[in-house]
C-alpha distance (Angstrom), angle and dihedral (degrees) to the residues before:
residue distance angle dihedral
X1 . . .
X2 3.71 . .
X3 4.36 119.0 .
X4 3.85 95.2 -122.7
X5 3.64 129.8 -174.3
X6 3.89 142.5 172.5
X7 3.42 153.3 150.1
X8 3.99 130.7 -161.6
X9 3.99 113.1 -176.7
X10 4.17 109.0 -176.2
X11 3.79 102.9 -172.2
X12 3.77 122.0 179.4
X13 3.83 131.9 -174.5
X14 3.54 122.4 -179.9
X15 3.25 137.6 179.2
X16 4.50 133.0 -167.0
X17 3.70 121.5 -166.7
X18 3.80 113.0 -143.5
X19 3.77 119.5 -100.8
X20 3.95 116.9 -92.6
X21 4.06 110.6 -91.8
X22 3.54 140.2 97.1
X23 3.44 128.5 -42.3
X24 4.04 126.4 34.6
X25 3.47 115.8 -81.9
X26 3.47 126.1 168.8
X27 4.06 139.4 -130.3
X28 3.85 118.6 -97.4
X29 3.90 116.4 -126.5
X30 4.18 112.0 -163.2
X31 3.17 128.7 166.8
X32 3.78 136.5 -176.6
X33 3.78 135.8 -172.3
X34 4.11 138.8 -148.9
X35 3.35 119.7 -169.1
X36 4.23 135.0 178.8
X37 3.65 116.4 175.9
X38 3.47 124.9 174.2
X39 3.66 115.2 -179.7
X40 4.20 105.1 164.7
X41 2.97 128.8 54.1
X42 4.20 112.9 -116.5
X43 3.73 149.4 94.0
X44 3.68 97.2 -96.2
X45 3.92 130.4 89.6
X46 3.33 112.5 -54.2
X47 3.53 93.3 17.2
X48 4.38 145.8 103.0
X49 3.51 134.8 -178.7
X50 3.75 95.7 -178.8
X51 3.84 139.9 75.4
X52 3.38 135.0 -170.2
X53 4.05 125.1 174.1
X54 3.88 132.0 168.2
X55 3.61 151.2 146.6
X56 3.49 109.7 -133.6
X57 3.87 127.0 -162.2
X58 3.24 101.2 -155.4
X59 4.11 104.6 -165.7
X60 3.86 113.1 -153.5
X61 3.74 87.6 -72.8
X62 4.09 134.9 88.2
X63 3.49 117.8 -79.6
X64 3.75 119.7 -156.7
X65 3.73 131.7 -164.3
X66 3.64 135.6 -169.3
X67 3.45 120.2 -153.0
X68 3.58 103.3 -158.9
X69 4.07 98.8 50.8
X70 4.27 102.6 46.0
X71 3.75 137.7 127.7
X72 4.07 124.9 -118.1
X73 3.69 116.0 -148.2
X74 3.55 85.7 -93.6
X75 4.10 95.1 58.5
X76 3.76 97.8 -118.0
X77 3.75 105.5 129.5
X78 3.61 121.2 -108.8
X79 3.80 131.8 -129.2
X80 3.54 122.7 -175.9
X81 3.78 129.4 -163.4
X82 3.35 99.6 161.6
X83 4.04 129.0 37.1
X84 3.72 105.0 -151.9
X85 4.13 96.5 172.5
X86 4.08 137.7 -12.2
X87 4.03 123.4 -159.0
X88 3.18 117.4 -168.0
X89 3.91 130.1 -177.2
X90 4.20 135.0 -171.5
X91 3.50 101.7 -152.5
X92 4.03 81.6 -175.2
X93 3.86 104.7 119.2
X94 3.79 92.7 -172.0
X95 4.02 111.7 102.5
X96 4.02 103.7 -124.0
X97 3.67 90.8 37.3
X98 4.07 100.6 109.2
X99 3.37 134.3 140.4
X100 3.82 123.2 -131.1
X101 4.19 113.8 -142.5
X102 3.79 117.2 -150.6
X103 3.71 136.9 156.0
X104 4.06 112.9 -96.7
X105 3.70 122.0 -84.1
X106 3.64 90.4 -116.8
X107 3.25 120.9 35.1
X108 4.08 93.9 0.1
X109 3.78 106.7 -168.4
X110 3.76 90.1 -118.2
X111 4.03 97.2 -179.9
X112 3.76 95.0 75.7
X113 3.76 96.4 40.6
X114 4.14 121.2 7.6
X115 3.43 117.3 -101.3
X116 4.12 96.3 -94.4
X117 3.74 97.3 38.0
X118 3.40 135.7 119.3
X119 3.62 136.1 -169.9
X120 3.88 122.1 -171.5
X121 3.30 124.4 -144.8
X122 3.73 110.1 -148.1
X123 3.98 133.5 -135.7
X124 3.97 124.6 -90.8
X125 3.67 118.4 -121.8
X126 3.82 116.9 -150.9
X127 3.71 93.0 -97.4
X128 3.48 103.1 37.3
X129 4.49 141.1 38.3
X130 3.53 128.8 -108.9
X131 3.56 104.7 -150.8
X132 3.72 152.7 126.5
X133 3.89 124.8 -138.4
X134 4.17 114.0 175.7
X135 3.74 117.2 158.5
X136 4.46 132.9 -174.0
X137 3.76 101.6 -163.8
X138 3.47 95.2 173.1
X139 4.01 114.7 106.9
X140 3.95 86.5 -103.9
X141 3.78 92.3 57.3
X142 3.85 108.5 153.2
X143 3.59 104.9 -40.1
X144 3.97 117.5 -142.0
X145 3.77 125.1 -148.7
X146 4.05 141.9 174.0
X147 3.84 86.8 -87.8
X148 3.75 97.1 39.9
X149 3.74 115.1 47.0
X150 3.42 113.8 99.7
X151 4.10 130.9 88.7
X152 4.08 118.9 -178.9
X153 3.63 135.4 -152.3
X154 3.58 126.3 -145.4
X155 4.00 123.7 -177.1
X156 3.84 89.1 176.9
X157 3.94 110.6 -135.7
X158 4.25 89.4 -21.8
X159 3.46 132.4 93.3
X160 4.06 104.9 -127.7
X161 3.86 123.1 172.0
X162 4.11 114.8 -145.5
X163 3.70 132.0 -173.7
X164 3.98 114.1 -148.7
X165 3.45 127.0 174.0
X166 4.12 117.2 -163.2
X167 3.48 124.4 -164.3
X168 3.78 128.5 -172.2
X169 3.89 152.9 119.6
X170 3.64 137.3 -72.5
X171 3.81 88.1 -145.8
């Protein structure tokens, strides 16, 4: 069992001025927080045991993963149970360029998304990310299976690198 760590902190402040007219009014200020921290290493709730980081070039063609049979930077294999959070990023910075999310064809893992959705993970600009974080820290997290393992990438006819960054349990 891997010693695995992490913390993602998404922080947003926003603020919108009032529309011209008579009167005063004044701007509204929210902000909102997301935070995943895992800080022992476990299967439990607020816990992970397993790590897996890559860049991926995906080249105009589908890209499938399987979350119970990947590498950590070390080269142990990887074997996850339990998804506890995925980040993705399109370090694309061309508009059009997105990538669409989707379980695998065979054996799609259908408990993170259903089996025929999709989620697309937009382009970067040069100023700004396009990425995706979601995270289940509970002990349940997204459980894996024989039938339900698989996630695929498709950049359509582009050729888009991503980082993602997958962290989960081996029970």
């Amino acid at each position: 069992m891997a010693n695995v760590t992490c913390t993602y902190k998404v922080t947003t402040q926003s603020t919108q001025q009032p529309p011209a007219g008579p009167g005063t009014a004044t701007a509204l200020s929210r902000s909102q927080s997301l935070s995943f921290q895992v800080s022992t290493s476990g299967t439990a709730s607020d816990q992970a045991d397993q790590k897996y980081t890559a860049t991926l070039l995906l080249n105009a063609a589908n890209t499938t993963i399987d979350l119970t049979n990947m590498t950590d930077d070390y080269g142990n294999v990887v074997n996850m149970k339990r998804v506890k959070s995925i980040f993705m990023k399109n370090r694309a910075t061309t508009d059009g360029y997105t990538v669409t999310v989707s379980p695998g064809a065979a054996n799609g893992f259908n408990t993170f998304l259903s089996t025929n959705s999709t989620m697309i993970l937009q382009n970067s600009t040069a100023a700004n990310d396009g990425g995706i974080l979601v995270t289940a820290p509970g002990t349940t997290a997204w459980a894996t299976a024989a039938a339900a393992k698989t996630l695929t990438f498709n950049p359509g006819a582009n050729a888009i690198t991503i980082d993602l960054e997958i962290i989960g349990a081996s029970a």
